[in-house]
C-alpha positions in Angstrom: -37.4 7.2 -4.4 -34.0 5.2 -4.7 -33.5 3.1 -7.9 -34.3 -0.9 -7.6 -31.3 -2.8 -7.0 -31.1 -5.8 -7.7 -27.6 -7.1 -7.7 -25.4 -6.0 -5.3 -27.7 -5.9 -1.6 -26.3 -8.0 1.6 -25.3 -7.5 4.8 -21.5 -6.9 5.9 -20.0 -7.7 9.4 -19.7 -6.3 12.9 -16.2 -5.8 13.9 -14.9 -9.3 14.9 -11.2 -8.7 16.2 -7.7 -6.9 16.1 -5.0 -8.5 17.1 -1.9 -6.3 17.9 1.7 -7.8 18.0 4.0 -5.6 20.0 7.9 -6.4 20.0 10.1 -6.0 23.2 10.0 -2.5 22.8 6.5 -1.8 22.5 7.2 2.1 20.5 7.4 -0.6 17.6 4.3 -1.9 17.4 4.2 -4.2 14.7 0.7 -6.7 14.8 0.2 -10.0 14.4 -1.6 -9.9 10.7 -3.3 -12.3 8.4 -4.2 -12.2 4.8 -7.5 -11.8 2.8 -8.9 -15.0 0.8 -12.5 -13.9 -1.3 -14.3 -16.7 -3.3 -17.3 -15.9 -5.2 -17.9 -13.2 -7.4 -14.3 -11.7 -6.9 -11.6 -13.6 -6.1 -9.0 -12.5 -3.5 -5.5 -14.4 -3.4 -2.8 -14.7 -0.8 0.2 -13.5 -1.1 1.8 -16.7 -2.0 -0.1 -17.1 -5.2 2.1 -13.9 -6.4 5.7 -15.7 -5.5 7.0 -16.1 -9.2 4.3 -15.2 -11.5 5.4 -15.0 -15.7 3.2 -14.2 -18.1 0.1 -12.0 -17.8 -2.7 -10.5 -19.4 -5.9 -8.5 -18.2 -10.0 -8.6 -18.8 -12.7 -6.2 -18.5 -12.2 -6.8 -14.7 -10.1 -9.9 -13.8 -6.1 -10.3 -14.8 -4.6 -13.4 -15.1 -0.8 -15.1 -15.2 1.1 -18.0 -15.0 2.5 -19.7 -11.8 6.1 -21.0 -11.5 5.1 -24.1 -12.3 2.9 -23.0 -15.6 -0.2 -23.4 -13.4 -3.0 -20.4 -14.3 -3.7 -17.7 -11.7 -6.8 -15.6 -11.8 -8.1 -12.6 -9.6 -10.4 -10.2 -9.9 -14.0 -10.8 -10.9 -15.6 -14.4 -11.6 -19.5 -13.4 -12.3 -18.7 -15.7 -15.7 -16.5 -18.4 -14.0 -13.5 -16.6 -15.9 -11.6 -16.8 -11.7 -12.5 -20.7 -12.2 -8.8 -22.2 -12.4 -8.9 -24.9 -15.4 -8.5 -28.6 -14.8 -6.1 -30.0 -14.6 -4.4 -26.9 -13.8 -0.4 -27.5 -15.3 1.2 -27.1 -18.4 0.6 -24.0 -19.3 3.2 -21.7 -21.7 1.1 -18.5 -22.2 -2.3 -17.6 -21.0 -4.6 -14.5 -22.4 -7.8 -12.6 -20.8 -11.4 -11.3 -23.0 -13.8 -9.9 -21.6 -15.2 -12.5 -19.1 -13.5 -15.1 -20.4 -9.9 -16.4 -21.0 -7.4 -19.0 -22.7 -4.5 -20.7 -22.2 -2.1 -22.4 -23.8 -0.7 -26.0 -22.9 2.8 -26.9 -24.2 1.6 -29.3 -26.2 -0.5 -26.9 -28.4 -3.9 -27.4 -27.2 -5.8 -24.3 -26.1 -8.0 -23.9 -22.7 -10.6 -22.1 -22.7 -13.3 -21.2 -19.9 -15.8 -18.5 -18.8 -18.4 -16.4 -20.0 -19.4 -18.0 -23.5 -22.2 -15.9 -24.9 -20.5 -15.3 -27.9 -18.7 -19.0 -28.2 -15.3 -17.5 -27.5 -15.1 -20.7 -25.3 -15.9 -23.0 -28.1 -12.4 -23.7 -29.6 -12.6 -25.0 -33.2 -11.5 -28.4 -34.2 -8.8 -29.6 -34.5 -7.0 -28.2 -31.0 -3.7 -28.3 -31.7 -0.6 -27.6 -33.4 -1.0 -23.3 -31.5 1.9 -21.9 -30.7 0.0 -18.3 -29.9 -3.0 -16.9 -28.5 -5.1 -13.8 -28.1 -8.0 -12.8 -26.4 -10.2 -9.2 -26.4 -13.9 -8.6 -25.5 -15.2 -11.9 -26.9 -12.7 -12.2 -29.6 -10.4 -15.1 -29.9 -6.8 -15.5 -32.3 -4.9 -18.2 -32.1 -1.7 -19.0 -34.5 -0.8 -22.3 -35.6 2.6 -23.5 -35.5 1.7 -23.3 -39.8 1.5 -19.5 -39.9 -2.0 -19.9 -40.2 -4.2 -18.2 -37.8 -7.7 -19.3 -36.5 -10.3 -17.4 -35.0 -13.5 -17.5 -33.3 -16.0 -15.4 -30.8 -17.8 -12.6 -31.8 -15.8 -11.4 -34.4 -14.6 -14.7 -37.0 -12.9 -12.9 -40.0 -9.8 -14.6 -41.6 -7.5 -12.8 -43.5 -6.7 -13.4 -46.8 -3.7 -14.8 -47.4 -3.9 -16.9 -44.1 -0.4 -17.7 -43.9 3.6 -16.6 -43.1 2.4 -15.1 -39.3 4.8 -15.3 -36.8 2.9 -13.3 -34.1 -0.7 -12.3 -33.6 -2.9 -10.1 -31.0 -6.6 -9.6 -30.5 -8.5 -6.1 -30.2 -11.7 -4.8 -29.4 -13.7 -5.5 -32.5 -10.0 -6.1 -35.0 -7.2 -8.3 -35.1 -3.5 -7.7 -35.8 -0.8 -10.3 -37.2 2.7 -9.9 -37.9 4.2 -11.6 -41.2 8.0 -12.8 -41.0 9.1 -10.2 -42.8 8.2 -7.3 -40.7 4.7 -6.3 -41.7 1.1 -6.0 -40.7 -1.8 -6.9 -41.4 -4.8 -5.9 -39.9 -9.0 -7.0 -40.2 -12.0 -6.9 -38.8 -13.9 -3.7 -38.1 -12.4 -0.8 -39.3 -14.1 2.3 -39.3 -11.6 3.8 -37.0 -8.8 2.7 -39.1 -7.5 0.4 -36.7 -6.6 -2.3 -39.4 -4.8 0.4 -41.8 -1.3 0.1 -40.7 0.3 3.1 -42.0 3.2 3.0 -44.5 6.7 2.2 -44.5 4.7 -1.4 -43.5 8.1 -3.0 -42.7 10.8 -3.7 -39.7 8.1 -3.9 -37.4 8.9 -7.0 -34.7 5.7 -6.5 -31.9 2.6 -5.6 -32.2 -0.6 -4.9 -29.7 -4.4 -4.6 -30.6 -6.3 -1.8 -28.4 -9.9 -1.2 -28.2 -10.3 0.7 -31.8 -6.5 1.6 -31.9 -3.7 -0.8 -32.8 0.0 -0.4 -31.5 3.3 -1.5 -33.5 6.9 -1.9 -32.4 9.6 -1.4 -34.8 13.2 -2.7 -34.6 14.5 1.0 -34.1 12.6 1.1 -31.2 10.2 3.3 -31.9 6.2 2.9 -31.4 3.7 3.4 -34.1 0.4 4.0 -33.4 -3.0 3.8 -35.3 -7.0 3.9 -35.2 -9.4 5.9 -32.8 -7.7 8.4 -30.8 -10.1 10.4 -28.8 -8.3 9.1 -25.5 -4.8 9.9 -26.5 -3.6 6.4 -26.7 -2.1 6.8 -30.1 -0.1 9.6 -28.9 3.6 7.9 -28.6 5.4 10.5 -25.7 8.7 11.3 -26.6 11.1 10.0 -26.7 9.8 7.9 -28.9 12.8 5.3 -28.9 14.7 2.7 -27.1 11.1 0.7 -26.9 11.4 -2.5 -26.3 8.2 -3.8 -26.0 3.6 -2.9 -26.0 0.7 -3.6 -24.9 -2.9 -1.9 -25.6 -5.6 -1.8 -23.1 -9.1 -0.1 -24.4 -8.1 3.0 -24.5 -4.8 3.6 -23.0 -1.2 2.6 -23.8 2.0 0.9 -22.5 5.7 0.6 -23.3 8.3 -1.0 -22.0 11.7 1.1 -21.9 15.4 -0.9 -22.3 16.3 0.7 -19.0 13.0 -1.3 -17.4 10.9 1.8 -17.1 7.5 2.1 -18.3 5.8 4.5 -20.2 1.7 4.7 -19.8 0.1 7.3 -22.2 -4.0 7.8 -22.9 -7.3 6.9 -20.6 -6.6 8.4 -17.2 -9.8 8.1 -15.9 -8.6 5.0 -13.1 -5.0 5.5 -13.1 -4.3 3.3 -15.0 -1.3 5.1 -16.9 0.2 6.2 -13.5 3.1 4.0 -13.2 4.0 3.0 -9.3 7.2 4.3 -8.6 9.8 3.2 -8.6 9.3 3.2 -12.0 12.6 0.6 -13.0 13.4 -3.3 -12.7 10.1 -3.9 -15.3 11.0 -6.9 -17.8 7.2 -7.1 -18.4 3.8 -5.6 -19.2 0.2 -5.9 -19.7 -2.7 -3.8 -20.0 -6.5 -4.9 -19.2 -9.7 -3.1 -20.1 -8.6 -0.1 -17.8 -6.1 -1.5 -16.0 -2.1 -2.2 -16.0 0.1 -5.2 -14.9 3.6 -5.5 -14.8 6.7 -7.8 -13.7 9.6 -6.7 -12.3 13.2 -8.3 -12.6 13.1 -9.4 -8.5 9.8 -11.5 -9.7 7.7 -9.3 -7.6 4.1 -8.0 -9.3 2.6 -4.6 -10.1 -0.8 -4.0 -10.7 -2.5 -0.6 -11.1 -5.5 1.0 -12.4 -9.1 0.4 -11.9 -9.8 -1.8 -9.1 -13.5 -2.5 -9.8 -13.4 -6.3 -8.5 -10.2 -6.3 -7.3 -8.2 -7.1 -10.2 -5.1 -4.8 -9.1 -5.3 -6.0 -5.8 -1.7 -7.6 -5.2 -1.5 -8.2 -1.7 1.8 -7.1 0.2 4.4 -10.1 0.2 4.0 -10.2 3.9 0.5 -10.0 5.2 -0.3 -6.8 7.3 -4.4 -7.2 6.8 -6.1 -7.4 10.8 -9.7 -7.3 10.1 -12.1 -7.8 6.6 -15.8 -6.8 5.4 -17.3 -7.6 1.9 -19.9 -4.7 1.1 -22.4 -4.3 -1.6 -20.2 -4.3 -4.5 -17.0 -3.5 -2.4 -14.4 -4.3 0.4 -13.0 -3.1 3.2 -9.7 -4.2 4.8 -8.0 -2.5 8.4 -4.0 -2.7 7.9 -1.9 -3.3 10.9 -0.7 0.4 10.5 -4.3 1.5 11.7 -5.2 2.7 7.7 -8.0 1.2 5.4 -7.6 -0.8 2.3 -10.6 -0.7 0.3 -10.9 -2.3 -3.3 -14.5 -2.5 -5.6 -16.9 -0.1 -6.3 -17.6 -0.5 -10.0 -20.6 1.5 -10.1 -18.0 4.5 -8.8 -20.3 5.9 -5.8 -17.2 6.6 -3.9 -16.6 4.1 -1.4 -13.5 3.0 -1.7 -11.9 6.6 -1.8 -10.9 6.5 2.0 -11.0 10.3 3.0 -7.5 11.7 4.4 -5.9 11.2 6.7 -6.3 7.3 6.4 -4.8 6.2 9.6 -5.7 5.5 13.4 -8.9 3.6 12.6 -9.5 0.5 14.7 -12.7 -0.7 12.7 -14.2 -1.1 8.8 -17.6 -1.8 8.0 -18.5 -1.7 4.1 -22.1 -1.1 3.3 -23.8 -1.6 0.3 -22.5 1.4 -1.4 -20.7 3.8 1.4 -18.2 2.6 4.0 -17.8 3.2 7.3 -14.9 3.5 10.1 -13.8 3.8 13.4 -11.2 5.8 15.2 -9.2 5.0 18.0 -11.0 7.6 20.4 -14.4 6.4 18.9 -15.5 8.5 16.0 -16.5 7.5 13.2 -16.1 8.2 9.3 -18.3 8.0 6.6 -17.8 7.9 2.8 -19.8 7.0 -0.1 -23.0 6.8 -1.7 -25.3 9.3 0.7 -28.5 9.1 -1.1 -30.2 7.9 2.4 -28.2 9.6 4.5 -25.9 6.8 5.4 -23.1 8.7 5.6 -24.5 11.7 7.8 -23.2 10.2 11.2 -25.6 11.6 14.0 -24.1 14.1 16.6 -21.9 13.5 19.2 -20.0 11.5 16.4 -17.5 10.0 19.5 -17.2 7.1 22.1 -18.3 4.5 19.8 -16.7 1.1 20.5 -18.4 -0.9 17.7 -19.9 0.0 13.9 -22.2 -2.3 11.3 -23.5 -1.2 7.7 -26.0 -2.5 5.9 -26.9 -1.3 2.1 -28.9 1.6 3.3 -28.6 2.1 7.1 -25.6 2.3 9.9 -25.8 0.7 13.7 -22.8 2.1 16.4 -22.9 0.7 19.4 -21.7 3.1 22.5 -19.7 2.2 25.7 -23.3 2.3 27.7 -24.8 -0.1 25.4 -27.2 1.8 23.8 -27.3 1.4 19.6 -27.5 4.3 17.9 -29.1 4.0 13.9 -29.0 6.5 10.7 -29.5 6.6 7.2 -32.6 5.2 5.2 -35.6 4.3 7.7 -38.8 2.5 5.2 -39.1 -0.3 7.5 -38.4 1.4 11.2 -34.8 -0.5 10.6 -33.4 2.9 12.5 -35.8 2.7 14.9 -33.9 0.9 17.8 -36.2 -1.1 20.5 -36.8 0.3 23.7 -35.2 0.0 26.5 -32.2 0.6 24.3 -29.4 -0.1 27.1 -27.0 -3.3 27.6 -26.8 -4.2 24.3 -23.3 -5.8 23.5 -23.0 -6.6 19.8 -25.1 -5.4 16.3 -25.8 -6.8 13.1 -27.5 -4.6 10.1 -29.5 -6.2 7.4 -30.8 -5.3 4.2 -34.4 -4.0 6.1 -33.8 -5.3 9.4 -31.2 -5.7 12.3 -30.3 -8.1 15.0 -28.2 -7.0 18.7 -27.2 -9.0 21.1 -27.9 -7.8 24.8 -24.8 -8.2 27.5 -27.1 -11.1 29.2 -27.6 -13.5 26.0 -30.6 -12.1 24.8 -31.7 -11.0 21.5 -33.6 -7.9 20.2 -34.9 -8.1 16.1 -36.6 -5.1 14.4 -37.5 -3.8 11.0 -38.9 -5.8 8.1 -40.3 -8.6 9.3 -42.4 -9.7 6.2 -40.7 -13.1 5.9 -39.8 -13.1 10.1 -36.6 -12.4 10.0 -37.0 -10.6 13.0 -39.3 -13.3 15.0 -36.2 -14.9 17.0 -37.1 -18.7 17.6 -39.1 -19.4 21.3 -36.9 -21.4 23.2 -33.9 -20.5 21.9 -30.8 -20.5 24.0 -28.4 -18.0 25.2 -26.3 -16.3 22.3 -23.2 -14.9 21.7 -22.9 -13.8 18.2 -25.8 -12.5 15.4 -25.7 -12.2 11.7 -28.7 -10.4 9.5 -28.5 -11.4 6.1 -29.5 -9.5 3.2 -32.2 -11.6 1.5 -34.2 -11.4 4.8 -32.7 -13.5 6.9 -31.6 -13.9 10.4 -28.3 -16.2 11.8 -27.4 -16.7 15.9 -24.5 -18.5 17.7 -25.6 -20.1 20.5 -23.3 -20.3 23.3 -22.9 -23.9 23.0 -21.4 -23.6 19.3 -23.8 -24.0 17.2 -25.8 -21.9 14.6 -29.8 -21.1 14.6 -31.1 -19.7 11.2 -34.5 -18.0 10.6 -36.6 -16.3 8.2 -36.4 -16.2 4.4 -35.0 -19.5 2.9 -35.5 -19.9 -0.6 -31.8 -20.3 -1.0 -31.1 -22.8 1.4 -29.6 -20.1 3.8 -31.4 -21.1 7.0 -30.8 -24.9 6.4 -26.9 -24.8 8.6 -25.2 -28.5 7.5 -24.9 -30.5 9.7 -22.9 -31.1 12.4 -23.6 -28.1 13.4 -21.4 -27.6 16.2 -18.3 -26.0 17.3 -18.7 -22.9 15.4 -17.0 -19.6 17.1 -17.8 -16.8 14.5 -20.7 -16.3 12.0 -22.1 -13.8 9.0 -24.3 -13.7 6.6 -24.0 -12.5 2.9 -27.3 -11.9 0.2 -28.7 -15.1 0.0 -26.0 -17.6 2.1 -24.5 -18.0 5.5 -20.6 -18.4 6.8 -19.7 -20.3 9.8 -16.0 -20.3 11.2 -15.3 -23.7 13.2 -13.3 -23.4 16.3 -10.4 -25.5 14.1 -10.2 -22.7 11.6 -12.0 -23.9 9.0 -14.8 -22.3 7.0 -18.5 -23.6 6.6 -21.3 -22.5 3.4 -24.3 -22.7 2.7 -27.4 -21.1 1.0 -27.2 -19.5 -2.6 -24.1 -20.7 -4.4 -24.5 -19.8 -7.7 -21.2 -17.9 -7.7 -19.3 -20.6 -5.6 -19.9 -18.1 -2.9 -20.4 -21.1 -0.3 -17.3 -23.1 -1.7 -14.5 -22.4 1.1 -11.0 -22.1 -0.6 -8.3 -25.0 -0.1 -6.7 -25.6 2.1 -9.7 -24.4 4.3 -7.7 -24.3 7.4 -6.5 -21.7 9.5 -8.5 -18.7 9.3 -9.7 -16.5 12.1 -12.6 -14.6 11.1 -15.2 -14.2 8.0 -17.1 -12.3 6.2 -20.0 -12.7 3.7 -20.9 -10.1 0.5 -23.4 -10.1 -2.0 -22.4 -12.7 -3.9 -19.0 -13.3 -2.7 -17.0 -14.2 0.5 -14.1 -12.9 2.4 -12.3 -14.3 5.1 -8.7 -14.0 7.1 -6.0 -16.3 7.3 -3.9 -15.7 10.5 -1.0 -16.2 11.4 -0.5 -20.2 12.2 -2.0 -20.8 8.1 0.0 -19.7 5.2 0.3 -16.3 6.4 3.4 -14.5 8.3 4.1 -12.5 10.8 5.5 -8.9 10.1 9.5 -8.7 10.0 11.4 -8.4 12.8 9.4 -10.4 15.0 11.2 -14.1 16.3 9.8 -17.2 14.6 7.9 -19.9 16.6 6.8 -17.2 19.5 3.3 -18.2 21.1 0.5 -16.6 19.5 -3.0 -15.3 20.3 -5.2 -17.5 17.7 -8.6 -16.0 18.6 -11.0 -14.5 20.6 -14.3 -15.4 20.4 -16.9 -13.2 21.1 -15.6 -9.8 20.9 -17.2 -7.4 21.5 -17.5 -9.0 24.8 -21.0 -9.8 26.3 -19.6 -10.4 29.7 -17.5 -13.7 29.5 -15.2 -14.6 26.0 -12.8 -17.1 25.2 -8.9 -17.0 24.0 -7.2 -19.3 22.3 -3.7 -19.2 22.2 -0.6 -21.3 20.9 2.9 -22.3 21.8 5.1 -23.7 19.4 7.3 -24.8 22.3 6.9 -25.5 25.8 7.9 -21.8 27.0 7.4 -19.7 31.0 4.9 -16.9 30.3 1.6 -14.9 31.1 -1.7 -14.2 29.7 -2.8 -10.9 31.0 -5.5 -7.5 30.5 -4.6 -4.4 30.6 -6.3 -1.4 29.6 -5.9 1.0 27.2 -3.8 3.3 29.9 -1.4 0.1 29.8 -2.8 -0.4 34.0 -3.0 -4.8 34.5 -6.2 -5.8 35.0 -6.6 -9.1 35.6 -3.7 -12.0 34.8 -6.0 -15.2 33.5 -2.3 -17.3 33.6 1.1 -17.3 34.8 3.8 -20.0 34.5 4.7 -22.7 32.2 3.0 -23.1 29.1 3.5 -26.6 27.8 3.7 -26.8 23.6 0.3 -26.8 22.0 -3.2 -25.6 22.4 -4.2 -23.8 25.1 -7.5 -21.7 26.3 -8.3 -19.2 28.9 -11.3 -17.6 29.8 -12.0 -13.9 31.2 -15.4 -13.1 32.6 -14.7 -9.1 32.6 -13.7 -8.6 36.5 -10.3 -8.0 37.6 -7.7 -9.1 40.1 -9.9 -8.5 42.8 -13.0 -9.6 41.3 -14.5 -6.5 40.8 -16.5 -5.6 37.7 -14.6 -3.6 35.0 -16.4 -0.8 33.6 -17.0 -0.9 29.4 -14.9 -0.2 27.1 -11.6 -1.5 25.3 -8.4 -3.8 26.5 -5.9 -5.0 25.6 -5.3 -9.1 26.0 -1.3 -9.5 26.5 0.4 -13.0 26.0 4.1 -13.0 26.6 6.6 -15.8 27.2 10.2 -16.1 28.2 11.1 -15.9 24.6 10.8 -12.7 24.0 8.1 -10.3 22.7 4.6 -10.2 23.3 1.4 -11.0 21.3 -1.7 -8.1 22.2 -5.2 -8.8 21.2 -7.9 -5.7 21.5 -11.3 -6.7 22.9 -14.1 -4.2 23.4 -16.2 -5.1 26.5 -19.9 -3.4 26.5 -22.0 -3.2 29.3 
C-alpha cells in the first residue's frame, strides 16, 4: 500500500518534437535549440534574465539577485509567492532571501517585502525608511537604519541592548549578528549553541555572516572566525586560514571568498553544495542559501550550485541548447541538443533527477511523478527513480520504441507497429491497454487513466473512469493530439484547432477560454490545462492557485509546452528571445514547428525565412536516403507551410518509424527537424 499523496500527482507530456540544426558539414551537428520558461510553483528563467546580475542571496529553496537595472530576479520555488517579482519592479540597491519569503531594498530607504507571511516577516514595521541594510533567514528579518539602529521583526523580534553605533548587520536561523564601528560583535537571539558568544579578542573584525546555529566573522587580517553549533563542520575554517576577503553562512555549510577570486566551501555536503564548479577563479561574489551556493564572477556570468530541489541552481547556459521539456511530479526533465538529460527537482530525494551514466544519445524525456524516463536513439529506454510500483522495471524486449509517456505511477511506450505497451502500478486496469492494441499513433498517461490516439483520428480511453475521464465525447471529431490530466481529466485537439475537455472539472480545467481555436499543441498538468496557439503563444486555464495558468511575458514565441503539478514549463525557440548555437549564420530560414509528431499519417511544418532565399524542404530517413521533397525553389521572406501526408516521391506509403525533415536554402546550412511516423 503506497503512502497518500497529496501534493505533487499530474500528468507529464508525450514527446512533442526535436529539432536538429546541422551546419554545412553535417559531422557538426549543432541543433536548432530553445530555452526553458516554468511559472507556477517553480520558476524557470531564460537565459537573458542572468545577463548582468549583482547582488544575491538564497532561501530554503529559491535565490534571488538584482538585475542591471536594480530590478529583482527570483528562481527557484514560489509555493509562498516569494518567485512573485515586486511592483513596481526598479530601484532596488540590495535584496535578501528567508525562508519563503524575501526583501528588498529601494534606494530611497524603504524596504519590500513579499511572500510567505506566517510569521509576519512581511509586515515591515513603521516607519519604512531611513534602511541602509537588510537581512533575511527562516522568517527572521534585520534591517539597519541609516542611525545605527537596527529593527527587527518575524519570528524572532529581540533588540539588542545598546541599539545603536552598527554599521553592518546579518540574519541567522533563530540569531542575529551586528557589527559596531569599531570592529566588534554583537550577537542575540537564541543561543544555546553559542551562536551569539563571539569569542574574544572581539575587535578588527570588518564582515560578518549569521548561519543556521553558527555565526561566521571576517577579520581585517584576513582570517575567518567561526562560532556556534558545529556538528556539520561549518565552523571548521580550512587552512589557510588567510587572505579572506569576504563570507557567507548557509544552514549548515560555509563560504569564503579568496583575494585571488577563488572560493573556499567547507561543512554540509550532503547536495554539493560546498563543491565549487571549477574553474574555481574570476569570483568577486558569494552567497549561500539553505543548502545551496551562488556566486558572481568578474565576466558577470553566474554560478549556482548545490541542492536543486526547485530549481534554484538552475542557471541556464548563456546560449540556449534545451530541444524538448516535461514537468514531473515534483521534478523536470530537459533533452540538451548534445542528446544528454537535464533534470532539476526532486525535493523529496527519490532519485529522479540522478540521470544514470552514460547520459548521452537519448532522443526523448518523460518525468513522472517521482521516476523519469528516457529514450535512446535505437529505441530503448531508461528508467530511474522512485520504483515502488514498478515504474522503472521496463518490460522485455526493452528496444524499438519510437515514443515514451509517464504518469505518477505508470509508463506508456509506443512501438514502430503501433501497439502501446504499459508497466508499473495497475489499481485501476491503467496498464491494461484496449484490445485490438495495433495502429495507435500517439499516448498520454494520467494519474489513473490514459488517452492514445489511433493512426486514423480515433481515440481509445481506459482506466479510472469514476469521474469519465475516459468516456470520450459522442460526436466528436477527428483528433490529432491527447492530454490526460492528473486530477481526472481528459483534453483532445481536434484537427481543426481546437480543444475538447472532459471529465473531472472542479478546477475549471475542462472549461477551454474561448476562442478556442488555432491551437497546435496541448497538455495537461494536476488540476489545469495548456494550449499552444499556432502564433506561439501560450493559453491556461483550470486551477491557478500557483499562477500555474498565468503564461509568462512576452508570451510569444514558444514551440511546445508542458504542464506539472502545480507548475508549467514551456520552450522558447528559436525566432523568441532564444539563440541559435554558435557557429551557425544569423537570419538562415528556420523550421518553426511541426505539429503533430508523432505523426498520425498527415502533419504540418511551419517554417520561416528571414529573407527571400532559393531552397528545399525535404525527408529523409534516418539512413540519410530522400524520401519525399514537399518544396523546391524560391522561398519568398516570411511564413511559410508545407504539408507531408507520409508517402514518398512516388507516392508510395513509407513504412513507420523516424525522419528526418531537412530545410536548406542558398545561404548556407540546413535546419533538420525529427519526426516519428507510427503506423
Amino acid at each position: 500500500m503506497r503512502m497518500t499523496m497529496t501534493r505533487h500527482v499530474m500528468r507529464v507530456a508525450v514527446l512533442v518534437w526535436m529539432p536538429v540544426l546541422m551546419g554545412a558539414t553535417p559531422s557538426v551537428g549543432a541543433q536548432v535549440v530553445g530555452s526553458v520558461v516554468g511559472w507556477g510553483d517553480a520558476v524557470v528563467l531564460e537565459p537573458a534574465a542572468f545577463v548582468g546580475l549583482g547582488a544575491a542571496d538564497g532561501g530554503y529553496d529559491h535565490s534571488i539577485a538584482l538585475g542591471p537595472e536594480g530590478e529583482v530576479v527570483l528562481w527557484g520555488a514560489n509555493g509562498s509567492g516569494q518567485c512573485e517579482t515586486p511592483v513596481p519592479n526598479v530601484g532596488f540597491v540590495s535584496v535578501a532571501a528567508g525562508r519563503v519569503h524575501n526583501l528588498a531594498l529601494r534606494a530611497d530607504g524603504v524596504v519590500t517585502a513579499w511572500g510567505g507571511n506566517g510569521n509576519g516577516q512581511c509586515d515591515i514595521p513603521e516607519p519604512n525608511s531611513d534602511f541602509v541594510a537588510i537581512g533575511a533567514e527562516r522568517d527572521n528579518n534585520v534591517a539597519l537604519k541609516s542611525n545605527g539602529s537596527v529593527v527587527v521583526w518575524g519570528d524572532l523580534d529581540v533588540l539588542p541592548s545598546p541599539n545603536t553605533g552598527f554599521v553592518a548587520i546579518s540574519a541567522g536561523g533563530h540569531h542575529y549578528l551586528a557589527l559596531k564601528a569599531n570592529g566588534s560583535i554583537v550577537g542575540w537571539g537564541r543561543n544555546l549553541e553559542g551562536q551569539c558568544n563571539v569569542p574574544a579578542p572581539n575587535e578588527g573584525f570588518v564582515a560578518i555572516a549569521a548561519g543556521g546555529s553558527y555565526s561566521l566573522g571576517l577579520k581585517a587580517d584576513g582570517s575567518v572566525v567561526a562560532w556556534g553549533d558545529n556538528y556539520c563542520g561549518a565552523c571548521d575554517v580550512p587552512q589557510p586560514n588567510a587572505e579572506f576577503v569576504a563570507i557567507a553562512a548557509g544552514y549548515c555549510h560555509s563560504m569564503g571568498l579568496k583575494q585571488d577570486g577563488s572560493i573556499m566551501a567547507w561543512g554540509n555536503e550532503i547536495d554539493g553544495e560546498c563543491q565549487v564548479p571549477e574553474p574555481n577563479t574570476g569570483f568577486v561574489a558569494i552567497a549561500a542559501g539553505y543548502l545551496h551556493s551562488l556566486a558572481l564572477r568578474s565576466d558577470g556570468s553566474f554560478v549556482a550550485w548545490g541542492c536543486n530541489s526547485y530549481g534554484q541552481t538552475y542557471v541556464p547556459d548563456p546560449v540556449p541548447r534545451i530541444c524538448t521539456i516535461s514537468a514531473g511530479g515534483d521534478h523536470a526533465l530537459a533533452l540538451r541538443s548534445d542528446s544528454s538529460i537535464l533534470a532539476w527537482g526532486d525535493p523529496y530525494r527519490y532519485g529522479s533527477c540522478e540521470v544514470p551514466a552514460p547520459n548521452t544519445d537519448f532522443i526523448a524525456a518523460a518525468a513522472g511523478g517521482q521516476h523519469s524516463l528516457g529514450m535512446k536513439s535505437d529505441g530503448s529506454i531508461v528508467a530511474w527513480g522512485d520504483n515502488e510500483d514498478g515504474q522503472c522495471d521496463v518490460p522485455d524486449p526493452n528496444q524499438g520504441f519510437v515514443a515514451i509517456d509517464a504518469a505518477f505511477y505508470h509508463n506508456l511506450a509506443l512501438r514502430p507497429d503501433g501497439s502501446i505497451v504499459a508497466w508499473g502500478d495497475n489499481e485501476y486496469a491503467q496498464c491494461d491497454v484496449p484490445e485490438p492494441n495495433i495502429g495507435f499513433a500517439a499516448i498520454s498517461a494520467g494519474l489513473y487513466h490514459n488517452l492514445a490516439l489511433r493512426s486514423d483520428g480515433s481515440m481509445a480511453a481506459w482506466g479510472d473512469n469514476t469521474y469519465g475521464e475516459c468516456e470520450v465525447p459522442e460526436g466528436s471529431t477527428r483528433f490529432v493530439a491527447v492530454a490526460a490530466g492528473g486530477a481526472a481529466f481528459s483534453l483532445a485537439l481536434a484537427a481543426s484547432g481546437s480543444i475538447v475537455a472532459w471529465g473531472y472539472n472542479a478546477f475549471g480545467q475542462c472549461d477551454v477560454p474561448e476562442p478556442n481555436r488555432d491551437f497546435v499543441a496541448i497538455d495537461a498538468g494536476w488540476g489545469h490545462g495548456l494550449g499552444l496557439k499556432s502564433d506561439g503563444s501560450i493559453v491556461g486555464w483550470g486551477s491557478n492557485h500557483y499562477g500555474q495558468c498565468d503564461a509568462p511575458v512576452p508570451n510569444t514565441g514558444f514551440s511546445s509546452v508542458s504542464g506539472g503539478t502545480f507548475c508549467s514549463l514551456a520552450l522558447r525557440a528559436e525566432g523568441g528571445p532564444a539563440r541559435i548555437d554558435a557557429g551557425s549564420e544569423p537570419g538562415l530560414a528556420l523550421i518553426k514547428m511541426i505539429y503533430p509528431n508523432p505523426v498520425l499519417s498527415r502533419t504540418t511544418v511551419l517554417f520561416e525565412a528571414p529573407r527571400a532565399r532559393d531552397g528545399s524542404l525535404r525527408v529523409f530517413d534516418v539512413e540519410g536516403r530522400l524520401v519525399r521533397t514537399l518544396w523546391q525553389g524560391s522561398l519568398p521572406a516570411g511564413s511559410h507551410r508545407a504539408a507531408w501526408d507520409g508517402l514518398d516521391d512516388q507516392a508510395r506509403t513509407v513504412p513507420a518509424g523516424v525522419y528526418l525533415m531537412r530545410l536548406e536554402t542558398a545561404a548556407g546550412g540546413a535546419r533538420v527537424a525529427k519526426v516519428i511516423l507510427t503506423r
